[in-house]
C-alpha positions in Angstrom: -32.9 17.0 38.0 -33.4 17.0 41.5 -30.7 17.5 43.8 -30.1 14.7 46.5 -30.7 15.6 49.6 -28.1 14.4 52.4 -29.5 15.1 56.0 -27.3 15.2 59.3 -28.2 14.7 63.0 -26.7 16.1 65.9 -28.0 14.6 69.2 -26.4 15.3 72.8 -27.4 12.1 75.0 -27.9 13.5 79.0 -26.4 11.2 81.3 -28.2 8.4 82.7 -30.8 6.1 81.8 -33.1 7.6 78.7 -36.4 9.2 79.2 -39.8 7.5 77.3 -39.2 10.7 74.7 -35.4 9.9 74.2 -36.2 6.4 73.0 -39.0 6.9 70.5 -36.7 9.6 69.2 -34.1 6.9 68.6 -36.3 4.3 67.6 -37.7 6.6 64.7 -34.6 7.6 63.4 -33.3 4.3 63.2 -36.4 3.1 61.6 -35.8 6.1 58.6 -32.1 5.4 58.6 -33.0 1.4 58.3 -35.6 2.0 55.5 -33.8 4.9 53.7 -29.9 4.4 53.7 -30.6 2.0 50.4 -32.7 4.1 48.4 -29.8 6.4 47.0 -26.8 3.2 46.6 -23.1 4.3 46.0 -20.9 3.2 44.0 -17.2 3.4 45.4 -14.0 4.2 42.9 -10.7 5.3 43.5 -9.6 7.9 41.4 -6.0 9.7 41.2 -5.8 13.5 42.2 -3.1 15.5 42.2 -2.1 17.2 45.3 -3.1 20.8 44.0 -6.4 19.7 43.0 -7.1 17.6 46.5 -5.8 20.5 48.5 -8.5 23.0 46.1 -11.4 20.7 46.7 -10.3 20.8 50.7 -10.5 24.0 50.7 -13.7 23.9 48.8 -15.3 22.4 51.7 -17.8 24.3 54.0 -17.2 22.0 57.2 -14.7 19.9 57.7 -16.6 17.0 57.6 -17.8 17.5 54.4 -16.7 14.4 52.2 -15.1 15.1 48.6 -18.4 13.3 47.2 -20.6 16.3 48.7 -18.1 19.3 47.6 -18.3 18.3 44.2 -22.1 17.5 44.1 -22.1 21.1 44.9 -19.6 22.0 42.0 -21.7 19.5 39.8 -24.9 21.2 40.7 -23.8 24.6 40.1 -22.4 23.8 36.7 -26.3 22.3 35.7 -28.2 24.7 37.5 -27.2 28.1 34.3 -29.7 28.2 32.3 -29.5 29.5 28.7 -30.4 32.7 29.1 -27.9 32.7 32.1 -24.9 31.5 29.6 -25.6 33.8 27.3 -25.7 37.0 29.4 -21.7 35.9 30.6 -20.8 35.7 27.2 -22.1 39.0 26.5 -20.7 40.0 29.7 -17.9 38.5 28.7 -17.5 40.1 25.3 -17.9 43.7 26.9 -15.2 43.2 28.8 -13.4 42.1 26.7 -14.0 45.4 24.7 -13.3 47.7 27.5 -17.0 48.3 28.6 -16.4 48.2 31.8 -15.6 50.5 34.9 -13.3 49.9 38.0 -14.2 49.7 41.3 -12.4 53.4 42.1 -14.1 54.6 38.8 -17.4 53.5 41.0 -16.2 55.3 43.7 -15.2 58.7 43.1 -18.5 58.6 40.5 -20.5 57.9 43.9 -18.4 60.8 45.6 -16.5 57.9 48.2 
């Protein structure tokens, strides 16, 4: 599956009346934002969060105008992207920890001579 691709535009407008290059630039975006902003429709629901878990996705968020909708894409997205092979080596990575095959971060270090 694909990932949607959300795009965002940042454009200081100088003062005074726009140059030739300033309109076309405008006139192009608002012929992609006219042609595109119906090819991927929402649908808008209300659902019930606790506070905990709206203050955890807030501080999920990598800018602050990041909408809930695009954090948990990302969360979404992460959870499809493990492959097999991927699921399988945590389990086994899993497993050996749980049996005590593993070492600690000072272990590491006096090994490396830190």
């Amino acid at each position: 599956m694909l990932a949607q691709v959300r795009w965002v535009f940042w454009v200081q407008i100088p003062p005074g009346p726009l140059s030739s290059w300033y309109r076309m630039l405008w006139h192009t975006i608002g012929i992609y934002i006219s042609r595109f902003r119906d090819v991927h429709p929402v649908a808008t629901t209300t659902i019930q969060l606790s506070k905990e878990t709206k203050k955890t996705l807030e501080s999920m968020k990598l800018h602050p105008r990041e909408t809930y909708e695009e954090v948990l894409e990302r969360i979404l997205e992460d959870l499809r992207e493990l492959s097999e092979q991927t699921k399988k080596e945590i389990e086994q990575a899993i497993r050996e920890i749980k049996a005590g095959k593993y070492r600690t971060h000072e272990q590491l270090r006096s090994e490396m001579g830190y």
